[in-house]
N, C-alpha and C positions, 0 to 999 in steps of 0.2 A: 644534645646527644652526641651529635659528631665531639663541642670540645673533650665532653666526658672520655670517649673515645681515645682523644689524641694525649691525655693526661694519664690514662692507663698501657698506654703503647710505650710510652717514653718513661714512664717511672722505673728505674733500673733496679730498685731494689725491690720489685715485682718478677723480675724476669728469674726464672728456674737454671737451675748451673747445665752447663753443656755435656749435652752426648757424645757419641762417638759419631754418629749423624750429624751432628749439629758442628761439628771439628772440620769434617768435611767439606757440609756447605759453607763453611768458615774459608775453609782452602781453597774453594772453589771462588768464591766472594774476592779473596786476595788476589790468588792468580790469575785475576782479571783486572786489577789495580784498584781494588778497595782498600783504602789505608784504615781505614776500621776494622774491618773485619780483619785485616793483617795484626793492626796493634792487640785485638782482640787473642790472636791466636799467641802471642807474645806473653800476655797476660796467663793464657792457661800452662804454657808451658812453663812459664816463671811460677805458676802455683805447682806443678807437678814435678819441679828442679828438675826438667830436662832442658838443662844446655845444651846437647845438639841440637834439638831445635832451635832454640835460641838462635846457635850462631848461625844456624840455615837462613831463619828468618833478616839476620843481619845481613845477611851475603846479599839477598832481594831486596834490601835496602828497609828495612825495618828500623826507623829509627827510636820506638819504643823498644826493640830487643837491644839496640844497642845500649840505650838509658840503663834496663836491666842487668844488663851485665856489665856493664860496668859499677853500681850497684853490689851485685855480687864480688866484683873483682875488687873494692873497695874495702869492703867488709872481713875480707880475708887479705886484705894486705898486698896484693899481689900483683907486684910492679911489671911483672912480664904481661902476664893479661893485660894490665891497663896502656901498655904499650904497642900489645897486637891491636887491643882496639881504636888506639889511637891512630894507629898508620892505617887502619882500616876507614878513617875517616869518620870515628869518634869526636865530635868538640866536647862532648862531657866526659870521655874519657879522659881525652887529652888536658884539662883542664884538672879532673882529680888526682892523673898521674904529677901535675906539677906542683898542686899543694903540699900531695905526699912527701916531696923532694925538696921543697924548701922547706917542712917545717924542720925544728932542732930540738 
């Protein structure tokens, strides 16, 4: 019973999409230093295109928002972004910014 249990807890593609409740204790989960529950909150913001959150969550050191938007900032081409995010202490940015530049 308990494994049954532990294989219906952990099956993620059981789990129901997040509340506004559920965003919360998500924030509350991070701003304690859960890096789950932060990449998590990365995740919904990345589904609902809000990049200020995004970049919020970078600034707290979210390094799934930084992946993301960088991501985003790849996709549309956009050398400035991938340079803010690089000085921001990006290695995947700073890394796609320098493909971008040397290809021909």
């Amino acid at each position: 019973m308990e494994n049954q249990q532990e294989n219906e807890i952990g099956n993620e593609a059981d789990m129901s999409p997040v509340g506004q409740g559920d965003r919360e204790a998500l924030r509350d989960l991070a701003d304690a230093g859960n890096e789950a529950a932060m990449d998590r909150l990365a995740d919904l913001a990345d589904e609902r295109g809000d990049v200020d959150e995004l970049s919020e969550l970078l600034d707290e050191g979210s390094g799934r928002a930084g992946l993301l938007l960088t991501g985003r900032a790849v996709a549309g081409r956009d050398l400035r972004r991938l340079q803010e995010l690089s000085d921001a202490g990006s290695e995947d940015a700073e890394a796609a910014l320098d493909r971008l530049l040397r290809r021909r």
